[in-house]
C-alpha positions in Angstrom: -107.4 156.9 -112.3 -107.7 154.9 -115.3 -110.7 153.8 -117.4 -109.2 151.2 -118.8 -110.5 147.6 -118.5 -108.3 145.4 -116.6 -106.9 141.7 -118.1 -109.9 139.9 -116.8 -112.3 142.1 -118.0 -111.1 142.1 -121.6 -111.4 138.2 -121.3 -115.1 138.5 -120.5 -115.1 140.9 -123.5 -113.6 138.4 -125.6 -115.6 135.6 -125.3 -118.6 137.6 -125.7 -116.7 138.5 -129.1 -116.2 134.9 -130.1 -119.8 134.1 -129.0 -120.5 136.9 -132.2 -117.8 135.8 -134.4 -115.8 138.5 -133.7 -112.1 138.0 -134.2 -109.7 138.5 -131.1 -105.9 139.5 -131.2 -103.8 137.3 -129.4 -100.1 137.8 -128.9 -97.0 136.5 -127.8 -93.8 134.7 -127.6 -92.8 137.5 -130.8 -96.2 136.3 -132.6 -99.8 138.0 -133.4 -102.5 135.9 -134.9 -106.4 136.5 -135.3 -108.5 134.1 -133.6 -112.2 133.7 -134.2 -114.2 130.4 -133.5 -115.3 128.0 -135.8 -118.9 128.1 -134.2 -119.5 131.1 -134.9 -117.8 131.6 -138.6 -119.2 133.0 -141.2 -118.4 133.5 -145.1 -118.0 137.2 -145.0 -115.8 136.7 -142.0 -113.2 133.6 -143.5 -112.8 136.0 -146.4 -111.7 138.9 -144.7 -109.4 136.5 -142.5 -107.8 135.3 -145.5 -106.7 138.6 -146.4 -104.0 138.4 -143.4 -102.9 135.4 -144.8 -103.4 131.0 -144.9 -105.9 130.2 -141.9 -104.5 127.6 -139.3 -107.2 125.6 -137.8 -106.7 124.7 -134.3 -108.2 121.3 -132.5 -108.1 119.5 -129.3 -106.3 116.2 -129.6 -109.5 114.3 -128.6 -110.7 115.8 -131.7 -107.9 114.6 -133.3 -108.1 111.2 -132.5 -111.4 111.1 -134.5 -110.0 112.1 -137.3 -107.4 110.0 -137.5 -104.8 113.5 -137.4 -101.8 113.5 -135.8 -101.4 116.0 -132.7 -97.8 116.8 -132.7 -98.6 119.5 -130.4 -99.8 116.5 -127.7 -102.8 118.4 -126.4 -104.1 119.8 -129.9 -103.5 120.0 -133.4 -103.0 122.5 -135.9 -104.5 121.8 -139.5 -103.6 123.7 -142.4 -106.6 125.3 -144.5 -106.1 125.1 -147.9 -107.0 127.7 -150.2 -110.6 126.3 -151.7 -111.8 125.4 -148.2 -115.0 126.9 -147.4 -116.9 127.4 -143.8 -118.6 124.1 -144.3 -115.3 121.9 -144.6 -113.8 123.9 -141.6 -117.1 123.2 -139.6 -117.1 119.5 -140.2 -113.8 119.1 -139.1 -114.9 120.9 -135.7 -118.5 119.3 -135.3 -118.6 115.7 -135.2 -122.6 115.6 -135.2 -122.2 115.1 -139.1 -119.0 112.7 -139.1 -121.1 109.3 -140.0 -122.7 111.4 -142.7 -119.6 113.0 -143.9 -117.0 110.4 -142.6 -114.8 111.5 -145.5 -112.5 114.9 -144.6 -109.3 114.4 -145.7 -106.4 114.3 -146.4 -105.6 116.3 -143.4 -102.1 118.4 -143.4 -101.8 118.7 -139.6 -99.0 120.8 -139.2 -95.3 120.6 -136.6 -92.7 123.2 -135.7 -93.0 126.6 -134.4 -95.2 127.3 -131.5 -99.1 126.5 -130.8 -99.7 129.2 -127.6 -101.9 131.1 -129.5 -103.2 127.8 -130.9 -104.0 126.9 -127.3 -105.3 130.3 -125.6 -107.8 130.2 -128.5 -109.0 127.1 -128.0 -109.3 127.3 -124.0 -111.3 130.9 -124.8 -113.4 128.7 -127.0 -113.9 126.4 -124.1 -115.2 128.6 -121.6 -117.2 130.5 -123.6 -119.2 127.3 -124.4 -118.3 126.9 -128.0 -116.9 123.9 -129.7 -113.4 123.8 -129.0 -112.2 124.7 -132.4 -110.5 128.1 -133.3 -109.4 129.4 -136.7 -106.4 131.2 -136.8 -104.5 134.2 -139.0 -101.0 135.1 -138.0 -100.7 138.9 -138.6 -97.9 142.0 -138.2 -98.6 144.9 -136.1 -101.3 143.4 -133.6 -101.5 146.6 -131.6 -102.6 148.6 -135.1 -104.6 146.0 -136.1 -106.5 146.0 -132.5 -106.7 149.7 -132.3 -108.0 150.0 -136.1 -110.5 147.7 -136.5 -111.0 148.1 -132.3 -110.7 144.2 -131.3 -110.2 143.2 -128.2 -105.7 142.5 -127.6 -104.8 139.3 -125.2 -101.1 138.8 -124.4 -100.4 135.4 -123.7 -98.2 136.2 -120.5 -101.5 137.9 -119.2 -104.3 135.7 -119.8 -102.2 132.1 -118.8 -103.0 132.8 -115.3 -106.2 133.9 -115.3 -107.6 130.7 -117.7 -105.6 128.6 -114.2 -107.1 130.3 -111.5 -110.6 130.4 -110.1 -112.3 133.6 -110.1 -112.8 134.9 -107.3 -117.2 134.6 -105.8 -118.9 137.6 -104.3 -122.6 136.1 -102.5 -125.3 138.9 -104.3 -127.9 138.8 -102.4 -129.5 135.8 -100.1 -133.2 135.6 -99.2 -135.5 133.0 -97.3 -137.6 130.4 -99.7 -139.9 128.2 -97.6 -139.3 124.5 -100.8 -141.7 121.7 -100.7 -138.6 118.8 -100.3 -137.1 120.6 -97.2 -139.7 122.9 -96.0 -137.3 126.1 -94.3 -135.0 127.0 -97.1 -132.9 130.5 -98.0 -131.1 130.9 -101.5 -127.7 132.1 -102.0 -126.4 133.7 -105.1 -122.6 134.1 -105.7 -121.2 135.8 -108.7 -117.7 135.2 -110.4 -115.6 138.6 -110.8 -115.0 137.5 -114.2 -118.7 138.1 -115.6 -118.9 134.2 -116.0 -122.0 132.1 -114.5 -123.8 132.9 -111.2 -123.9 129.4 -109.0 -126.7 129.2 -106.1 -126.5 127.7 -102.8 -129.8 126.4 -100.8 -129.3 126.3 -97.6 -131.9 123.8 -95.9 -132.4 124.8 -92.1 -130.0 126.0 -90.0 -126.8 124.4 -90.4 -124.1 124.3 -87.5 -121.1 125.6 -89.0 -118.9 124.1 -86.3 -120.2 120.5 -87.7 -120.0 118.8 -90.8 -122.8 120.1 -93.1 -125.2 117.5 -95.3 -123.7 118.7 -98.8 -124.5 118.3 -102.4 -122.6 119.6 -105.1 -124.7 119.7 -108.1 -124.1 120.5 -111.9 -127.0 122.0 -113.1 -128.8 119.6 -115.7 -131.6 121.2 -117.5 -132.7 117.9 -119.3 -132.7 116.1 -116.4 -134.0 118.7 -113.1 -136.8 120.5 -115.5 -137.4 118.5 -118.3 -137.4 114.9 -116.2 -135.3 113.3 -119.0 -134.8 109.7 -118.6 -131.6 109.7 -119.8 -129.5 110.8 -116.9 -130.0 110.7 -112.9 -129.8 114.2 -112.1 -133.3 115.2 -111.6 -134.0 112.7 -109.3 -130.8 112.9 -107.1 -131.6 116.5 -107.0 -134.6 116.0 -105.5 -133.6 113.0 -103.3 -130.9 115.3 -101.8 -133.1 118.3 -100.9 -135.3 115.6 -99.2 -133.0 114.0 -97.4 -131.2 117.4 -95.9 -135.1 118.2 -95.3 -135.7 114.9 -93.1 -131.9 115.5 -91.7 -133.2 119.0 -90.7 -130.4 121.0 -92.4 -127.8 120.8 -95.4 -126.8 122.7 -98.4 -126.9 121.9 -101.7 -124.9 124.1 -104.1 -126.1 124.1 -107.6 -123.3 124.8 -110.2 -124.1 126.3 -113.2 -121.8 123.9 -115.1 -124.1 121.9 -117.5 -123.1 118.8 -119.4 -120.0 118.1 -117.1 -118.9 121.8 -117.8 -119.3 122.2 -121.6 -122.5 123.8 -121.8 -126.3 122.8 -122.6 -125.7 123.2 -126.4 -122.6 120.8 -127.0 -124.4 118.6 -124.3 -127.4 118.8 -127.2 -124.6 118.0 -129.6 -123.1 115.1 -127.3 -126.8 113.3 -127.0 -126.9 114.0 -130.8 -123.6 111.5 -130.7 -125.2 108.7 -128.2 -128.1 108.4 -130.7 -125.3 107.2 -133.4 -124.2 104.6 -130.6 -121.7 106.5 -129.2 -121.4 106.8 -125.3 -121.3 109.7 -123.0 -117.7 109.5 -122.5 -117.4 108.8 -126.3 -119.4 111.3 -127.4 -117.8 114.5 -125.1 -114.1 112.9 -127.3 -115.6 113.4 -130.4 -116.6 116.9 -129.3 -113.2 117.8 -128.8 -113.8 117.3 -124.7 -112.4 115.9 -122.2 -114.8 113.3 -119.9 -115.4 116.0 -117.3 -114.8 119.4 -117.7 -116.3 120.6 -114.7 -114.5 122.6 -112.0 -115.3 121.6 -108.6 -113.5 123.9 -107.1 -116.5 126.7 -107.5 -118.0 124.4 -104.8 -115.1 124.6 -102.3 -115.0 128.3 -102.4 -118.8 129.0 -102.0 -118.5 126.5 -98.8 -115.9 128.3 -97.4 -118.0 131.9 -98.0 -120.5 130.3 -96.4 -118.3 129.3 -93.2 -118.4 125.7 -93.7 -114.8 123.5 -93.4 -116.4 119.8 -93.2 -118.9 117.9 -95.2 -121.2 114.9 -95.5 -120.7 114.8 -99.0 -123.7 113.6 -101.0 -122.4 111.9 -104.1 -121.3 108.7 -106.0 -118.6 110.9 -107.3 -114.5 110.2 -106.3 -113.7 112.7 -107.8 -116.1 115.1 -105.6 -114.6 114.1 -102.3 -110.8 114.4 -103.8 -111.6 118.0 -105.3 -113.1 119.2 -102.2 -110.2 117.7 -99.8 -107.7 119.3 -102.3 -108.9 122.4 -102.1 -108.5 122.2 -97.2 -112.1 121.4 -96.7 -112.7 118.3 -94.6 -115.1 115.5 -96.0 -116.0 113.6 -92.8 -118.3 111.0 -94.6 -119.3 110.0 -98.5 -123.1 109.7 -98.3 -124.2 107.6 -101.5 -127.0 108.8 -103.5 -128.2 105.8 -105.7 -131.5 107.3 -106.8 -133.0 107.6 -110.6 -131.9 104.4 -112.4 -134.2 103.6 -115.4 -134.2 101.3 -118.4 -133.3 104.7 -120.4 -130.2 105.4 -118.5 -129.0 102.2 -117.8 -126.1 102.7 -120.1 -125.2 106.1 -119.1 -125.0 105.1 -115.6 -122.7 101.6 -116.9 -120.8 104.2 -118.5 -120.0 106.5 -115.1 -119.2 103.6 -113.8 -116.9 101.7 -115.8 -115.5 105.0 -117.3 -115.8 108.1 -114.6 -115.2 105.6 -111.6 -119.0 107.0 -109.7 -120.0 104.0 -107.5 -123.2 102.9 -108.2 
């Protein structure tokens, strides 16, 4: 019996630690750096790094493209810190919210040669812990020591590559019945990850035949748009218009994905609309963040359909990519039901956008 916690475990630990500004170890490929992310930095905490040595500061090469840097790594870049930089410099590199104010940063050193896996783990961390995706980095002897003295949480690269791939694993909590005023008989499911990540819910409308394809929905949660009513977006009103329409059909499930702002999270969502106010677009605006257009993973919706014994869909969207995802991943989508609901002088732009740049057909 050990109490040890397992690889997956410590990876929920350290993302709670980067959320805090706590420093991780990472190691591998004979190399030990201190990671810590630039969201969260503090003073105090860039002076104690610099102890260990020059800080590297890692980026995505979307963020790189804003600042005119060049990636030699291809999918990020590494930026050299120089010795009077302070937390202020580093964050305006990472934040663009500030880059019309402050359009002047450089010059920029971005570093080539030797390797960026530590680089990369610490910006993926970054990622889905729903910070920006920008990581300052110490390369340091004796990672084990260091851990065990200062008791921070150890990676190894060879352990934590698979588990940032692969989808963890969904275990349904609890369901109960909930009569909804769209589709009258409802029950709500709640599935769990194994990794500690985000619960996602699944409302099942009626009594679906499982031996048929299902009325489906796979919806990103949208706070703005489903609670608040924003005008900006579509969401609220498709997720209504879906519960409605499985309600009239008699049955369906929608399966709400807690994935906000196409998987980055409600805060650099704030930070993205923050962007679209200086003109940018949606697709723009997620670049400058360091994002890519979608970071969703729609593969959380296969696997909850499958818990829930379904193989076929009706799928309810205006989203390729949807119907692509879900076929990928063995589950049958018999029919693409369009659900062109929500359009408003206020998002008429975001919607040209998903059009002409995501490929939805609207």
């Amino acid at each position: 019996m050990t109490l040890a916690p397992s690889i997956v475990e410590r990876m929920t630990r350290a993302r709670g630690d980067l959320r805090m500004g706590v420093p991780v170890v990472l190691t591998g490929a004979g190399e030990a750096a201190l990671a810590v992310a630039v969201e969260a930095l503090t003073p105090a905490r860039l002076a104690d790094l610099r102890r260990f040595g020059l800080p590297e500061l890692a980026l995505t090469a979307r963020r790189a493209v804003t600042l005119k840097t060049a990636a030699y790594d291809t999918d990020l870049v590494r930026v050299a810190v120089p010795a009077e930089a302070d937390v202020d410099w580093i964050a305006a590199l990472a934040d663009p919210v500030d880059d019309l104010r402050v359009p002047m940063k450089g010059p920029l050193r971005a570093m080539r040669g030797g390797g960026a896996g530590l680089h990369r783990a610490a910006l993926a961390l970054a990622k889905s812990a729903r910070l920006l995706p920008a990581a300052l980095l110490v390369r340091v002897d004796h990672p084990l020591v260091l851990a065990a003295e200062n008791a921070l949480t150890l990676l190894r690269l060879d352990e934590i590559a698979p588990e940032l791939a692969r989808l963890s694993p969904l275990d349904e909590v609890v369901a109960a019945r909930l009569p909804i005023a769209a589709a009258g008989l409802g029950r709500v499911h709640i599935f769990r990850p194994e990794d500690g990540g985000d619960e996602h819910y699944a409302i099942e409308v009626g009594q679906p035949d499982r031996a048929r394809p299902v009325l489906a929905r796979l919806h990103s949660a949208c706070f703005t748009g489903d609670v608040l009513g924003s005008l900006k977006c579509d969401c609220g009103p498709q997720l209504r218009a879906a519960l409605a329409q499985m309600g009239e059909a008699g049955a369906g499930v929608l399966l709400y994905l807690n994935q906000e702002g196409r998987g980055i999270g409600l805060a650099n969502k704030l930070r993205a609309y923050a962007l679209q106010d200086q003109g940018f677009d949606t697709v723009e605006a997620n670049h400058r963040l360091g994002f890519e257009d979608d970071e969703r993973d729609f593969r959380i919706g296969a696997e909850i359909l499958r818990k829930m014994g379904f193989s076929a869909v009706r799928l309810l969207t205006n989203n390729p990519r949807k119907v692509a995802m879900l076929e990928s991943c063995g589950l049958t989508v018999a029919e693409r039901v369009p659900l062109k609901v929500g359009h408003t002088p206020q998002n008429a732009g975001y919607l040209a956008t998903k059009a002409a740049k995501s490929g939805h057909l609207l």
